[in-house]
C-alpha positions as a printed Julia matrix, in Angstrom:
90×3 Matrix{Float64}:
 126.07  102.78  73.76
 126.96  100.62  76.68
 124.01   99.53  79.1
 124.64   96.81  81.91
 122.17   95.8   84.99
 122.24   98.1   87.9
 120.68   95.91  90.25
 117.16   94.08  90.56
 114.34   95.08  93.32
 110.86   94.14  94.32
 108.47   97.29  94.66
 105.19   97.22  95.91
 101.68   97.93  93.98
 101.34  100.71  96.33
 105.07  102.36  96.96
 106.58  105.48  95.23
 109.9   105.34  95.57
 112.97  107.02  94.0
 116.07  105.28  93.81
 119.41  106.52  94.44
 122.0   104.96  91.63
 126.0   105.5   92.54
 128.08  105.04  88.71
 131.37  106.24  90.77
 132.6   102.98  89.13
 131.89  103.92  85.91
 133.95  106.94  86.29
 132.46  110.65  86.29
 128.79  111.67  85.06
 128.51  115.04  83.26
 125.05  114.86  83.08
 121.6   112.43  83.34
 120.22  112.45  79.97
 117.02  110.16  80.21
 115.42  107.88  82.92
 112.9   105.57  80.81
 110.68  102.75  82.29
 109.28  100.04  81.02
 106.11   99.0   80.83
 104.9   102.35  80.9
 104.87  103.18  84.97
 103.68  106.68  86.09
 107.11  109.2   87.48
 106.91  112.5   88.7
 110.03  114.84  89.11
 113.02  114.45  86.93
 116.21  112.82  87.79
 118.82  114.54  89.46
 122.47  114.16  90.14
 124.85  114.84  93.01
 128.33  113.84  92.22
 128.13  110.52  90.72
 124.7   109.81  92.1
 121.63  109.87  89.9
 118.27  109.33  91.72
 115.27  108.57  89.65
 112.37  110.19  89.84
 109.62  108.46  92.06
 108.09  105.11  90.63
 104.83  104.14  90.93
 101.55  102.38  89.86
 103.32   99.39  89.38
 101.53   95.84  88.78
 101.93   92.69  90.36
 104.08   90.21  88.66
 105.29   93.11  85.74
 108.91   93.33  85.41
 109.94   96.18  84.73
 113.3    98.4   83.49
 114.13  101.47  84.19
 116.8   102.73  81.44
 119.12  105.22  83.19
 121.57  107.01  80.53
 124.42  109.22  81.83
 127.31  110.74  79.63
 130.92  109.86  80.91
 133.57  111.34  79.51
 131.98  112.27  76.72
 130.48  108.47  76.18
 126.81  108.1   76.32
 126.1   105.02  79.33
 123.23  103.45  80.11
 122.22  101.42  83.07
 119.21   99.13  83.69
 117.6    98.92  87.01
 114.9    96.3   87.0
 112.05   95.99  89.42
 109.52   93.73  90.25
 105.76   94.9   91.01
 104.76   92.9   94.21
């Protein structure tokens, strides 16, 4: 499996967000197989996909100075992917 850094974002204490993750450079996703954060954060809906888009399910109860990663794993042409978005609890 292949994982490499998305991007890195601050996120505050109080935000849910859900962010929107374009892998058209890694060629096409099939599917979104698991969106994993850690530290533990609380999520609601699943991911979803349009095209080559994966958005995350919202984020939040983040804490202040936490780093965390949120593992996003997609299948491409038959290869399992993964992608690490990190954020930073402000």
């Amino acid at each position: 499996m292949t994982e490499r850094l998305l991007a890195e974002k601050a996120q505050g204490t109080n935000e849910d967000i859900a962010y929107a993750v374009d892998f058209s450079g890694w060629g096409t996703v099939s599917s979104v197989t698991s969106v994993t954060v850690t530290p533990s954060a609380t999520t609601t809906e699943p991911a979803s996909l349009v095209g080559n888009v994966v958005t995350t399910p919202k984020i939040s109860g983040l804490s202040s100075g936490v780093l965390y990663s949120v593992l996003i794993t997609v299948v491409i042409s038959g290869n399992t992917m993964s992608g690490v978005l990190r954020l930073r609890g402000e």
